[in-house]
TIDRENKOL-905335 format. One line per 4 residues: number of its first residue (from 1); for each residue x, y, z of N, C-alpha, C. Coordinates in steps of 0.001 Angstrom, whole numbers, plus 500000, padded with zeros to 6 digits. Example, Ala and Ser with C-alpha at 12.3 -4.5 7.8 and 13.67 -1.06 7.14 Angstrom:
1 = 513190 494310 507800 512300 495500 507800 513200 496700 507800 ~ 512850 497750 507080 513670 498940 507140 512900 500030 507870 $
end
This chain:
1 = 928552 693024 592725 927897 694289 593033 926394 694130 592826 ~ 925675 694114 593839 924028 693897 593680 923461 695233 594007 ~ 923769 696104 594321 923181 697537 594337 923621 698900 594077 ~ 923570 699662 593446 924070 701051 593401 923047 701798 593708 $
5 = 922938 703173 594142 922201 703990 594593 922559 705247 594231 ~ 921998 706061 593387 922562 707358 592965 921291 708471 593958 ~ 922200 709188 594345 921809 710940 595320 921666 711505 594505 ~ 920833 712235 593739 920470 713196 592890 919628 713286 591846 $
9 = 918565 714003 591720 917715 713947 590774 917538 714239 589836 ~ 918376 715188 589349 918811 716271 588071 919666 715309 586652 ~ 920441 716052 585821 920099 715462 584209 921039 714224 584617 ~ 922298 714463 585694 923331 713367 585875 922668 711868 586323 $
13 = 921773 712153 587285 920892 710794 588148 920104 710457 587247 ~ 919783 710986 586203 918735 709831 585187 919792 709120 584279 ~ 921041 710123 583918 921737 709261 583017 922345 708476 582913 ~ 922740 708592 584620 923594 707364 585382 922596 706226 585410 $
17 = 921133 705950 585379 919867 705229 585290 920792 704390 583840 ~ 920614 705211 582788 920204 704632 581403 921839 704259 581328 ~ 922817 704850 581584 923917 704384 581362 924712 702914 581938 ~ 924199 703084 583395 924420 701494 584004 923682 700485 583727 $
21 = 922736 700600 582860 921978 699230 582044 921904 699524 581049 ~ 922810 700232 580252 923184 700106 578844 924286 699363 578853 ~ 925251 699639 579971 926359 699116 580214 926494 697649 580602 ~ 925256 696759 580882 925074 695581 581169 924900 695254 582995 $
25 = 924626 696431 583765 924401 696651 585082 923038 695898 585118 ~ 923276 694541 586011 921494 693921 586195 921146 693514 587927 ~ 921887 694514 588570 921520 694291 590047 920280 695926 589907 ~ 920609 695941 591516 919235 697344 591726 920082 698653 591675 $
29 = 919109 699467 591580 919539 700656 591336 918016 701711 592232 ~ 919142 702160 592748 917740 703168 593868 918184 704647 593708 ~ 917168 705759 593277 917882 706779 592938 917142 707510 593991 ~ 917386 708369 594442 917208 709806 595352 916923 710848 595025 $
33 = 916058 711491 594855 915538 712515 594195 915162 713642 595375 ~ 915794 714398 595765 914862 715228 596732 913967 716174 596972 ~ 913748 716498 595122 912570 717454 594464 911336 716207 594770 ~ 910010 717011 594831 908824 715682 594150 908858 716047 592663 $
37 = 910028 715652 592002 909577 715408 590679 910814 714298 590140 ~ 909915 713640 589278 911557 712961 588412 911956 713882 588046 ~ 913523 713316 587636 914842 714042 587330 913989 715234 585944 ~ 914272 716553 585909 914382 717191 584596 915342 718301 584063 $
41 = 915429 718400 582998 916375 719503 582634 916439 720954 583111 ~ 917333 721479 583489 917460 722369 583974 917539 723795 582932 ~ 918648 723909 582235 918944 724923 580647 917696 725959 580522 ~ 916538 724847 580359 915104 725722 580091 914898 726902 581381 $
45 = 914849 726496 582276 914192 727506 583501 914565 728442 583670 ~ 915702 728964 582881 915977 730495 582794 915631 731333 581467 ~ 915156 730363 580326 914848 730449 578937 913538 730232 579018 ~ 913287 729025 578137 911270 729423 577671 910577 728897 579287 $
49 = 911533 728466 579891 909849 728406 581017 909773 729569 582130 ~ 910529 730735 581965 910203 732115 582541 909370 732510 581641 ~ 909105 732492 580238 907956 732759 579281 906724 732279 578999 ~ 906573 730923 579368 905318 730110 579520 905807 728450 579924 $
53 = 904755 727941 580343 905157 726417 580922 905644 725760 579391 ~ 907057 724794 579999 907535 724029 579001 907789 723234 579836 ~ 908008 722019 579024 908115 720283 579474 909549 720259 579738 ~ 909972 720184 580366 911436 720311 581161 911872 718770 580832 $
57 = 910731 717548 581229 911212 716615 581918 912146 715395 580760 ~ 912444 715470 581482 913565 713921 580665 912884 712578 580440 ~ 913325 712186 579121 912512 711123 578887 913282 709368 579271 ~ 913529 709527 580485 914036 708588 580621 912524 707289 581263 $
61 = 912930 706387 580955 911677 705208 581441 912243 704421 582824 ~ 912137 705296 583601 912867 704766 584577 911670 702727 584795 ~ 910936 702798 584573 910114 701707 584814 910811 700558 584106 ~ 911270 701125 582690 911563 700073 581987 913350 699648 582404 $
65 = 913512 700211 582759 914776 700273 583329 914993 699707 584713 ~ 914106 699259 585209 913940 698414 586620 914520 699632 587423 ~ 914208 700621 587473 915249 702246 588693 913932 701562 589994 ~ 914093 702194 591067 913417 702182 592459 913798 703910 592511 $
69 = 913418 704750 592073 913025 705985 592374 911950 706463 593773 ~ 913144 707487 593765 912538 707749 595479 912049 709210 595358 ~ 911310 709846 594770 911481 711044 595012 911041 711635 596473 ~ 911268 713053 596513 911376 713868 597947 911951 712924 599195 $
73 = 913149 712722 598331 913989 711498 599762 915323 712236 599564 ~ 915538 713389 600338 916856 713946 600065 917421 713378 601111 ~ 918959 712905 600746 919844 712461 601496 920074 713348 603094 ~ 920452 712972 603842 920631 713745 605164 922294 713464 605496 $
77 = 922635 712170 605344 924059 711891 605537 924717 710363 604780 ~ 926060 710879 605511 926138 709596 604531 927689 708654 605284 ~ 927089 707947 605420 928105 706745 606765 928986 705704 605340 ~ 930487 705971 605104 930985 705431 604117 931813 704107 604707 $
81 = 931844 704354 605838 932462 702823 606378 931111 701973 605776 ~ 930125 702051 606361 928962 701213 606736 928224 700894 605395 ~ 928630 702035 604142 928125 702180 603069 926458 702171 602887 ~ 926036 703169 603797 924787 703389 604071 924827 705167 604110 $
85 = 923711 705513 602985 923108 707052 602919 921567 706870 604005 ~ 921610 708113 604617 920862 708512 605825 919735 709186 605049 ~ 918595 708773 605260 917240 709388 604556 916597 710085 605788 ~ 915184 710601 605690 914089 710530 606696 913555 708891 606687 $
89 = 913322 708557 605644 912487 707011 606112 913455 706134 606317 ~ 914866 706406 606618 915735 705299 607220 917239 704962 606300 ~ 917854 704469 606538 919303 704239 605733 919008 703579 604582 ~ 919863 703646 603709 919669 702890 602657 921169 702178 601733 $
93 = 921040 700955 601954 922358 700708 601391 922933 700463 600586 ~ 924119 700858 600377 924572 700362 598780 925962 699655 598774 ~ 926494 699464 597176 927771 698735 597096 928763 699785 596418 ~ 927746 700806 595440 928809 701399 595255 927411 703229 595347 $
97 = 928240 704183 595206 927123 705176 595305 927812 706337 594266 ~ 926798 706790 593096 926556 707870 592897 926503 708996 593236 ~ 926746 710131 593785 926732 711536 593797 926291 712636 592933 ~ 925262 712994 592890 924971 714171 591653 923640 714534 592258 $
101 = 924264 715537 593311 923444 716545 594383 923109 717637 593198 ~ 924480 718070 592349 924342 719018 592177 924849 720448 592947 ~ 923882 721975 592402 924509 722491 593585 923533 723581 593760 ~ 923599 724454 594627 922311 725373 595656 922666 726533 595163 $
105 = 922018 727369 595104 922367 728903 595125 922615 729569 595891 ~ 923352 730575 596010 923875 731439 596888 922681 732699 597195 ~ 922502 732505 597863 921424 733562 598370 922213 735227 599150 ~ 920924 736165 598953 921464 737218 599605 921292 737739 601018 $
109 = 922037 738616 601814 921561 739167 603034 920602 739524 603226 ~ 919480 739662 604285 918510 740419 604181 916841 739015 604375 ~ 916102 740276 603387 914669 739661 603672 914897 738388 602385 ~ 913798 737434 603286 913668 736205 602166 913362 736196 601005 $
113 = 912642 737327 600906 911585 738042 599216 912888 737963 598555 ~ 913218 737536 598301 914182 737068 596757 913865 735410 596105 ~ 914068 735441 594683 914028 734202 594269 915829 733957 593636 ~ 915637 732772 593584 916449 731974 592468 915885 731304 591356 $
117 = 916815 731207 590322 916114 729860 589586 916671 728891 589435 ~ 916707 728225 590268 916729 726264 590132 915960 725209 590157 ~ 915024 725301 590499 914173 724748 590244 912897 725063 589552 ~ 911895 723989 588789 910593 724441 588381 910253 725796 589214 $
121 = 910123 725037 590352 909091 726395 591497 909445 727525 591226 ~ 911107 727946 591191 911401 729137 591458 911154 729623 590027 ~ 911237 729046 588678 910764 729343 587213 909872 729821 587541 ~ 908520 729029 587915 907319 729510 588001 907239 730625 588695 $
125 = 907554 731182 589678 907067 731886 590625 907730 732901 590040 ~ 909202 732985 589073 909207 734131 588781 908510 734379 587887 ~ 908267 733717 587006 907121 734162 585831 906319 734707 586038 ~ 905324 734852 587247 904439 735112 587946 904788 736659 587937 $
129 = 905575 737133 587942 906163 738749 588320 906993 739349 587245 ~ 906999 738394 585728 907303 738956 584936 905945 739665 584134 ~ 905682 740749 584202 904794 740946 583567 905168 742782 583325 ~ 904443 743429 582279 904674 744726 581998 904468 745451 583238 $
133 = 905866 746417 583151 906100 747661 583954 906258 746985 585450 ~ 906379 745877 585432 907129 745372 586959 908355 745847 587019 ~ 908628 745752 588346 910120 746168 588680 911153 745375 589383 ~ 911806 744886 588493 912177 743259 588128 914479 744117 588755 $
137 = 914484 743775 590015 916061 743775 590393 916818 742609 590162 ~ 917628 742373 589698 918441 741188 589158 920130 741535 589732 ~ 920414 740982 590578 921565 740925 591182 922537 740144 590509 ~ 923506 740953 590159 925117 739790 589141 924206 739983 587622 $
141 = 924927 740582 587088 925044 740628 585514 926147 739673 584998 ~ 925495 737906 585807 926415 737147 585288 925101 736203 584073 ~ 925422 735355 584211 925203 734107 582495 923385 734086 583130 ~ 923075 733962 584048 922033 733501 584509 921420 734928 584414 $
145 = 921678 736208 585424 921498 737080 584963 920763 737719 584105 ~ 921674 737431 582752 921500 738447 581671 919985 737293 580493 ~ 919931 736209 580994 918769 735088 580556 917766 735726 580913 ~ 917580 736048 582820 916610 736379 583469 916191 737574 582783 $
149 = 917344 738538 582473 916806 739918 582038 916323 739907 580707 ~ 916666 739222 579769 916394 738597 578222 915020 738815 578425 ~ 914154 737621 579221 912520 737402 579462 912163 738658 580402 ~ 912243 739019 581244 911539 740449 581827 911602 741449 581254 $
153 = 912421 741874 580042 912159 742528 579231 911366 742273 578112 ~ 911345 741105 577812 910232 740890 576666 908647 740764 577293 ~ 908787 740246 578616 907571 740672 579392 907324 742147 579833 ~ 908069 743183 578911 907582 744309 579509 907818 745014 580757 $
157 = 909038 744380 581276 909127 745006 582849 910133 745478 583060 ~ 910561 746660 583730 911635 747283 584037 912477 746841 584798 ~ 914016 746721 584253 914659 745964 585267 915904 746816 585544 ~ 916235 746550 586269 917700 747074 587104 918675 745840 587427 $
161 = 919656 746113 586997 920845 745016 587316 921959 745359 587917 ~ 922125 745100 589555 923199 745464 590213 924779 744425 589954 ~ 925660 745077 589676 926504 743804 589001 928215 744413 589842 ~ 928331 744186 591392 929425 744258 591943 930892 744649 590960 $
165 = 930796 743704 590086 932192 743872 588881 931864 744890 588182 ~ 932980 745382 587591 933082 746281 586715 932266 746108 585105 ~ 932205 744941 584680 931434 744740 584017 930322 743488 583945 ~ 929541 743307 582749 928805 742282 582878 929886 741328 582405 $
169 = 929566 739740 582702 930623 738365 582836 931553 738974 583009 ~ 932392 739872 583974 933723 740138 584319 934437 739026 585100 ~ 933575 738368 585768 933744 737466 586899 934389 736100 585828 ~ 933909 735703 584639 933648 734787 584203 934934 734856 582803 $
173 = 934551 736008 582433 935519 736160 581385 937047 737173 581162 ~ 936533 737854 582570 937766 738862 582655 936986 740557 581892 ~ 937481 742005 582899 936966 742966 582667 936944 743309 581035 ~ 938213 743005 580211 938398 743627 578615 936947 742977 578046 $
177 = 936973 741919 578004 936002 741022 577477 934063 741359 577811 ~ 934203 741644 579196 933286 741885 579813 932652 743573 578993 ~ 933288 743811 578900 932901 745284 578700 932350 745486 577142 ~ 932712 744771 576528 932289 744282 575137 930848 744107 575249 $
181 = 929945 743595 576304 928969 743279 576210 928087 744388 576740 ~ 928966 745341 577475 927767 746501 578199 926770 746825 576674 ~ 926859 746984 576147 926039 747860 574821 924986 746743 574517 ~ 924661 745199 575262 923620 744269 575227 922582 744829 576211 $
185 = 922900 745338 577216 921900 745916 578550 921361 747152 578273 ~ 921513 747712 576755 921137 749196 577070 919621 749116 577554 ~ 918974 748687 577165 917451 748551 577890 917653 748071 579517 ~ 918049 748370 579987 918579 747745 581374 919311 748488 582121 $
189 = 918876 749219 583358 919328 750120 583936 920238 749312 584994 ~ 921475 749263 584139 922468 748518 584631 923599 749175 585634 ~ 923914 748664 587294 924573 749830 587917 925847 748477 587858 ~ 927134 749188 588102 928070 748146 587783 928841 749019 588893 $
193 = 930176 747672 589825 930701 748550 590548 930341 748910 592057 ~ 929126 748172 591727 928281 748533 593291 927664 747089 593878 ~ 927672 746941 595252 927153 745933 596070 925892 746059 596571 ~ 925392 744526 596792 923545 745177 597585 924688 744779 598933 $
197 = 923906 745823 599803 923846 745657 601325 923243 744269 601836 ~ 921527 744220 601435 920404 743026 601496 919654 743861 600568 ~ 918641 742765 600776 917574 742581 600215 916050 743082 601704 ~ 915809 744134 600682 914472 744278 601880 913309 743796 601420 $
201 = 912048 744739 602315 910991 743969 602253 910404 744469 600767 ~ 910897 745722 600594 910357 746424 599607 911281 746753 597972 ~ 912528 745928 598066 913576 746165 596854 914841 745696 597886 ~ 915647 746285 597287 917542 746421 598211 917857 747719 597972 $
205 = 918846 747526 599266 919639 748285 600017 921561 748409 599327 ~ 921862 749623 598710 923316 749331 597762 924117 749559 599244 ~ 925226 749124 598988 926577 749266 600102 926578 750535 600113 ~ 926401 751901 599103 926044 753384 599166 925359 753786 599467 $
209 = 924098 753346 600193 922908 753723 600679 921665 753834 600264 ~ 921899 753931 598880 920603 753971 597914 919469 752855 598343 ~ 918241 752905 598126 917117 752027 597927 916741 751947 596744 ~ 916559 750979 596414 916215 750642 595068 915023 749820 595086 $
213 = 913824 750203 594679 912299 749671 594843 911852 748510 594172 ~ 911430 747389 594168 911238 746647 593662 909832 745026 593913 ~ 909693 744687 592869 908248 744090 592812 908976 743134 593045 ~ 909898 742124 592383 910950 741126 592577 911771 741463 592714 $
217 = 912657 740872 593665 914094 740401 593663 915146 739647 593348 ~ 915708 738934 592146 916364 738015 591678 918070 737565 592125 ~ 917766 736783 592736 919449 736377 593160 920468 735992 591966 ~ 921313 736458 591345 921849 735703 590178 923489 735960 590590 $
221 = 924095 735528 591856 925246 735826 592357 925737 734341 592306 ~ 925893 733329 591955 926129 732363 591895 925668 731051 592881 ~ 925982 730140 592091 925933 728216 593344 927223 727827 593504 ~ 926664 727010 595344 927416 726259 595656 927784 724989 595249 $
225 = 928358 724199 595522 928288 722639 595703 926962 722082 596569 ~ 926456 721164 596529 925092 720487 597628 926422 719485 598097 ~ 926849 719966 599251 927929 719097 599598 927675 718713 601274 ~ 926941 720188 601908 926493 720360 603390 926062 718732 603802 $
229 = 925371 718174 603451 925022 716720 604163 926140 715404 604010 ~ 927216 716103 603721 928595 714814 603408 929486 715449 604765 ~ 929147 716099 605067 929791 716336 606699 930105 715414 607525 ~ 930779 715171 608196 931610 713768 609039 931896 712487 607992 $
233 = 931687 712939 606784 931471 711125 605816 933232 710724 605150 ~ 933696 711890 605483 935415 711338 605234 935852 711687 603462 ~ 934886 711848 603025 935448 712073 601339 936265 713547 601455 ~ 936555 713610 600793 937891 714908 600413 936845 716038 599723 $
237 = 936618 717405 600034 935773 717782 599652 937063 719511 599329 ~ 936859 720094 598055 937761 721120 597789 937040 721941 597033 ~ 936037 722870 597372 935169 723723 596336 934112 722804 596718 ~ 934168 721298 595394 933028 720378 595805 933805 719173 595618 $
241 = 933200 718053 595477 934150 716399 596361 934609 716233 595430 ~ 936023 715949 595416 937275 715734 594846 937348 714807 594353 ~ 937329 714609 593059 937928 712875 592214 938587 712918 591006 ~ 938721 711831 590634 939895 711542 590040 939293 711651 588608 $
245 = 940107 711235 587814 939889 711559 586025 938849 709817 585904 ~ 938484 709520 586708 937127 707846 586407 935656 709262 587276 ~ 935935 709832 588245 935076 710101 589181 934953 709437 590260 ~ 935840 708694 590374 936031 708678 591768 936601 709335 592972 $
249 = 936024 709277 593592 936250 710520 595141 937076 709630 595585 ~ 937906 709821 597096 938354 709431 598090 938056 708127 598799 ~ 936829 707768 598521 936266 706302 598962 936419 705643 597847 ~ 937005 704264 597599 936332 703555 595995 935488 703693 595600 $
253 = 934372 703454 596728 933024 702775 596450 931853 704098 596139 ~ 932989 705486 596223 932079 706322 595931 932002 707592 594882 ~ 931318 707778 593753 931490 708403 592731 931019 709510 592540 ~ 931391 710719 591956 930377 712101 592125 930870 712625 590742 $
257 = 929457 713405 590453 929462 713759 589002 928700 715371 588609 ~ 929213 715909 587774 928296 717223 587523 928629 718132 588544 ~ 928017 719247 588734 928396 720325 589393 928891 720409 591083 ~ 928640 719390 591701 929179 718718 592912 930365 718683 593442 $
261 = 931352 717749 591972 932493 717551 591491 933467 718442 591172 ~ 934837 718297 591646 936112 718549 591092 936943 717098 590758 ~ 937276 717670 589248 937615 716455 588848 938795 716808 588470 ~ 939643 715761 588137 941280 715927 588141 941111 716037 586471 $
265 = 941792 716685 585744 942001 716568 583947 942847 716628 583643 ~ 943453 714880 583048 945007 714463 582659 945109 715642 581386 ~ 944190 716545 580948 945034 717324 579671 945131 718787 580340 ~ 944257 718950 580620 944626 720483 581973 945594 720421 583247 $
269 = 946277 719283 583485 947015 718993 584592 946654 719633 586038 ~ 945429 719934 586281 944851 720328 587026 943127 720024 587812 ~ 942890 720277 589157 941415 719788 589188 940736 721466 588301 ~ 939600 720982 588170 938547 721314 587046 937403 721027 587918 $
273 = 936908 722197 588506 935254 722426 588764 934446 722819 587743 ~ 933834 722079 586636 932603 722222 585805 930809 722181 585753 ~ 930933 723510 585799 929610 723711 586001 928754 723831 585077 ~ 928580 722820 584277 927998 722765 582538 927345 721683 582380 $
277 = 926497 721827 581881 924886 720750 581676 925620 720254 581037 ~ 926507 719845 579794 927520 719002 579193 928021 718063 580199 ~ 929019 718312 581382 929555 717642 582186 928311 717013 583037 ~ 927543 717373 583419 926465 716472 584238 926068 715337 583365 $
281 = 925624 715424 581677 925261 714658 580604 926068 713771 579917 ~ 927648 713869 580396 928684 712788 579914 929221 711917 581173 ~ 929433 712602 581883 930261 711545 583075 929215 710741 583436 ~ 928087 710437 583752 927934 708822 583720 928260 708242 583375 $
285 = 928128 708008 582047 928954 707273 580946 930405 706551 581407 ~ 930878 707798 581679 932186 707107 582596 932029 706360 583610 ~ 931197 706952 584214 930894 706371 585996 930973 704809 585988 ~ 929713 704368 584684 928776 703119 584587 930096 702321 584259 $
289 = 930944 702559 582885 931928 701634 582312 932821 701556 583375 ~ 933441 702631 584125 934287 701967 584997 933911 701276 586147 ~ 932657 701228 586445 931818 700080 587651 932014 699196 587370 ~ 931400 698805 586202 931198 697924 585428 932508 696796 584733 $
293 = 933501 697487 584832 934821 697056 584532 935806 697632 583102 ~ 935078 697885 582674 935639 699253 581815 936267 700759 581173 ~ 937144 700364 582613 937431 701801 583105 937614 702752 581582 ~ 936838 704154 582300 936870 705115 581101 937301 706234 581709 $
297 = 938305 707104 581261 938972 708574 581724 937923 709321 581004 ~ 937410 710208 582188 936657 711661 581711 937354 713060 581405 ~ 937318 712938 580812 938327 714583 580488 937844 715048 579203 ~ 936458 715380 579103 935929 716568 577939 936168 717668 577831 $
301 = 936576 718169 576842 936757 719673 576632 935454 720393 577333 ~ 935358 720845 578078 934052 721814 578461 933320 722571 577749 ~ 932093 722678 577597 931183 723868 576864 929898 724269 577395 ~ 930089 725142 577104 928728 725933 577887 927731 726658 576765 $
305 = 926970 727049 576945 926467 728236 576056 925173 729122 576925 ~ 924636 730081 576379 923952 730846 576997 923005 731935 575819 ~ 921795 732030 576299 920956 732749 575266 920580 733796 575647 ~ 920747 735080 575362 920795 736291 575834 920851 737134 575090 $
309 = 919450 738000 575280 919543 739728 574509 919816 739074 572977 ~ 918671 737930 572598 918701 737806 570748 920049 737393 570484 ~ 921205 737251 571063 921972 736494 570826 922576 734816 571381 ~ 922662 733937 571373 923929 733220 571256 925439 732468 571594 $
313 = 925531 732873 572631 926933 732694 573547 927551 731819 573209 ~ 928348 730631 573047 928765 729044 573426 930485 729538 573567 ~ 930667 728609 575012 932090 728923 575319 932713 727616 575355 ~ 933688 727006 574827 933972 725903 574847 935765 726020 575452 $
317 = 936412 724956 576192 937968 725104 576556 937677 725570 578584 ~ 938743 725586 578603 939082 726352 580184 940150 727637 579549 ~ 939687 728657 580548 940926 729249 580697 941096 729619 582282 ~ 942789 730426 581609 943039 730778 583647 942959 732430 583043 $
321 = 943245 733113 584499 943419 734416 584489 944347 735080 583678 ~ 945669 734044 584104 946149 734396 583198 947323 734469 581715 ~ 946135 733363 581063 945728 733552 579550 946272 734535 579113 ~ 946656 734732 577798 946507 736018 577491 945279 735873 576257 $
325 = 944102 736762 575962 943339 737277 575749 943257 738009 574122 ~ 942722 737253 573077 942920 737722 571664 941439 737834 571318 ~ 941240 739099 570740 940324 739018 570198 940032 739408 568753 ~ 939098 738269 568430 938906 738143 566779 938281 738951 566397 $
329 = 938079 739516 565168 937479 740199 564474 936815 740108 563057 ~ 936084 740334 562715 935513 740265 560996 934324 740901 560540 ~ 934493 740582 559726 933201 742169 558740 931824 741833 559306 ~ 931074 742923 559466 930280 743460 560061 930267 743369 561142 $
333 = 931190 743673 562059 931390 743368 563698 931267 742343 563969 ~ 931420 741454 563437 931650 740052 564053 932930 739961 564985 ~ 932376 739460 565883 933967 739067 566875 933661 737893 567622 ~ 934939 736884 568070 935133 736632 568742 936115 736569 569795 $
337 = 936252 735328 570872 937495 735952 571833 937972 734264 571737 ~ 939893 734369 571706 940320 733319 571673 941506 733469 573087 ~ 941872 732120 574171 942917 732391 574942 943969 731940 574830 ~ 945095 731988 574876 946195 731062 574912 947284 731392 575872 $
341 = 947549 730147 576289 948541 729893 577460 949720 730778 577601 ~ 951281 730526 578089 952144 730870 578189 952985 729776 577016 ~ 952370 728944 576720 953140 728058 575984 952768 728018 574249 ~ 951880 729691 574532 951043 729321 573022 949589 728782 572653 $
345 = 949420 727109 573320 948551 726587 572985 947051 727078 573684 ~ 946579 727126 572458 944737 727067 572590 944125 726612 574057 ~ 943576 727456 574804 942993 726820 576212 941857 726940 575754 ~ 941054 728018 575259 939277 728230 575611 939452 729484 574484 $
349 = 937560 729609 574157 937484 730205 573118 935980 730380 572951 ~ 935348 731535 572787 934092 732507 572897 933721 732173 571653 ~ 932589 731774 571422 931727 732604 569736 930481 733079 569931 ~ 930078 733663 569238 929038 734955 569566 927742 734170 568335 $
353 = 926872 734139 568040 926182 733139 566887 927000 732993 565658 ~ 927659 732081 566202 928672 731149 565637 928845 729981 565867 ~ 928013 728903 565643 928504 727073 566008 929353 726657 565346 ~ 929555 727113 564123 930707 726980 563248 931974 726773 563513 $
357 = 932219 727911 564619 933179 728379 564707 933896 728335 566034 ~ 932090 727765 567038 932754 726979 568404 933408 725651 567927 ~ 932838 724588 566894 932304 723626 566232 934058 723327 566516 ~ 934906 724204 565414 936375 724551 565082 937058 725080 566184 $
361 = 936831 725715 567148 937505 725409 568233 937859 724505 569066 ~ 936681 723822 569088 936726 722261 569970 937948 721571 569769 ~ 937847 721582 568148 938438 720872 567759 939988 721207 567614 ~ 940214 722383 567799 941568 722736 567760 941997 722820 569325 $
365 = 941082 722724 570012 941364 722727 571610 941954 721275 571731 ~ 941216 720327 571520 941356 718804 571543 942876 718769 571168 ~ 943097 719190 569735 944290 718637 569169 945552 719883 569740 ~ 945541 720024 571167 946368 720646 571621 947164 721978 570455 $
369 = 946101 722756 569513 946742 723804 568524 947082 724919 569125 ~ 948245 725242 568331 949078 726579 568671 948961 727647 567541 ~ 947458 728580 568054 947564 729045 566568 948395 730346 566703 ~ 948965 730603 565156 949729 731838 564998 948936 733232 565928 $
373 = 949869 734050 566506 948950 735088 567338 948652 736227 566637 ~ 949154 736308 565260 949127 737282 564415 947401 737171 563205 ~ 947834 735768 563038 946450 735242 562163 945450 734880 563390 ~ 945519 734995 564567 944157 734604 565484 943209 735211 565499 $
377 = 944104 736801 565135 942902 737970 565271 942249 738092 563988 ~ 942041 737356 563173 941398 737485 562075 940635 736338 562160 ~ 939308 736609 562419 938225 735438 563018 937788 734463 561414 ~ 938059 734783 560373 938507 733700 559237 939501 732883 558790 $
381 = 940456 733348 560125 940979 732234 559533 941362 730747 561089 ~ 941738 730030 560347 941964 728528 560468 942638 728544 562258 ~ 942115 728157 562944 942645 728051 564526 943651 727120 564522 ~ 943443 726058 563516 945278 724978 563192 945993 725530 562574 $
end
């Protein structure tokens, strides 16, 4: 193997860098970047760099690392017989290929005057319009959401949050759960229940007719897969490109990682779309050892977390719909939320500023625990 080539510029494409020559990888390595910037962290751009410029970027040395970094060379296609990705300045070939596009945001109907945040730019530019007594619309009172609204309120600006579901994270955690959190938005003229029509020139338009006026517009309705340029290329694509518990897709020779990915999980017996800066930051690791000849099974417990309204979030586990749904309790309103299967065992599990106590879930997730359903609801005691 004398070349690999990783598509993507974000936290997965630098780590796949440091991981395949940690791993003893000494052919080339050409990465694809289709931002002009090296790879950087993402987490921040809904946190401190809507508040002032922060250093996002990753400290990887791609120099010392012999990488051939390409930035603003986004892939266009990708020919897997021929094992050649389609650039503007021409094909480029490889032996085995990386994947970690990542994934796009879902945008709304209507006028373009809306942002996202995925990238620096769109950080910046909203910052630009966070400022006192703006009139800051934030669409989906989901995880991203309720970040965005965190900083436009501490910048002083009035916001409105249209949130289709019945509650805020309803989508994410289910309505009981969701509703727990309305009493975080009271500063937040939160409409729940209701759809935008679009987005105009001057605010949005609700599915009820209302206008709702606005200085910004914030998209926070979710991302896709960046999958659109794998069109005619033959990989198996389901949500986003399909692989196995190594990361491998449908081709051998071709690997995809981080939010892109559906990956198969020998302990969930199921594929697993993970959309968590965790999963972009471990599966290289896998990627590199099993290139390399070391095959390694990826199957991490998932975790997420989220900083919002002075609190805290971290969700660690999967669950399904339908879980059934316990929630913990303890002195001074402390709560959290625990799920468990049909079979009993521990799937996924909420803590509210608590690492402690995600810390102890992990770990009882891992070791497949069945905790009593009587002692669950008492958030002191023992999840084994």
């Amino acid at each position: 193997m004398n070349r690999i080539v990783i598509v993507g510029g974000g936290l997965s494409g630098a780590r796949a860098c440091e991981s395949l020559r940690a791993h003893g990888f000494v052919g080339e390595i050409v990465l694809l970047a289709a931002e002009d910037h090296l790879p950087y962290d993402r987490p921040p751009l809904t946190k401190g760099a809507l508040k002032a410029d922060v250093d996002t970027q990753l400290r990887t040395d791609y120099e010392a690392l012999k990488v051939d970094v390409r930035i603003g060379s986004p892939a266009l296609g990708l020919d897997a017989k021929a094992k050649k990705v389609r650039t503007a300045a021409g094909p480029v070939d490889y032996d085995a290929l990386i994947i970690a596009t990542g994934s796009v945001p879902i945008m709304l109907p209507g006028s373009a005057r809306q942002l996202a945040v995925r990238t620096v730019e769109d950080a910046r530019a909203l910052r630009e319009h966070l400022r006192a007594d703006a009139k800051v619309v934030l669409v989906g009172a989901s995880w991203i959401g309720a970040e965005v609204a965190t900083a436009a309120l501490a910048a002083g600006a009035q916001v409105t949050c249209i949130e289709f579901g019945p509650a805020p994270l309803s989508n994410a955690l289910g309505e009981e759960i969701g509703k727990r959190f309305v009493e975080w938005w009271t500063s937040v003229d939160l409409r729940l229940g209701v759809g935008v029509h679009e987005v105009t020139d001057s605010g949005v338009t609700l599915d009820n007719g209302e206008e709702i006026a606005a200085d910004v517009v914030v998209a926070g309705v979710g991302v896709r897969p960046d999958t659109d340029w794998l069109s005619g290329s033959g990989l198996e694509i389901d949500r986003g490109i399909v692989v196995d518990e190594y990361l491998r897709t449908s081709d051998p020779h071709v690997y995809a990682v981080g939010d892109v990915a559906v990956r198969w999980s020998p302990r969930s017996k199921k594929k697993l779309h993970v959309e968590h800066w965790d999963e972009a930051r471990t599966g290289p690791d896998a990627i590199a050892r099993t290139l390399l000849g070391d095959s390694m099974i990826h199957d991490p417990i998932p975790y997420f977390w989220s900083d919002q309204f002075g609190h805290k979030i971290q969700y660690v586990g999967h669950h399904e719909a339908s879980d059934t749904v316990v929630v913990r309790s303890g002195p001074d309103s402390k709560w959290a939320v625990a799920w468990i299967d049909d079979n009993g065992t521990l799937t996924a599990h909420l803590s509210i500023d608590s690492p402690r106590l995600m810390i102890a879930a992990r770990a009882a997730i891992a070791a497949g625990a069945r905790p009593d359903p009587g002692s669950l609801r008492d958030i002191d005691r023992s999840l084994t």
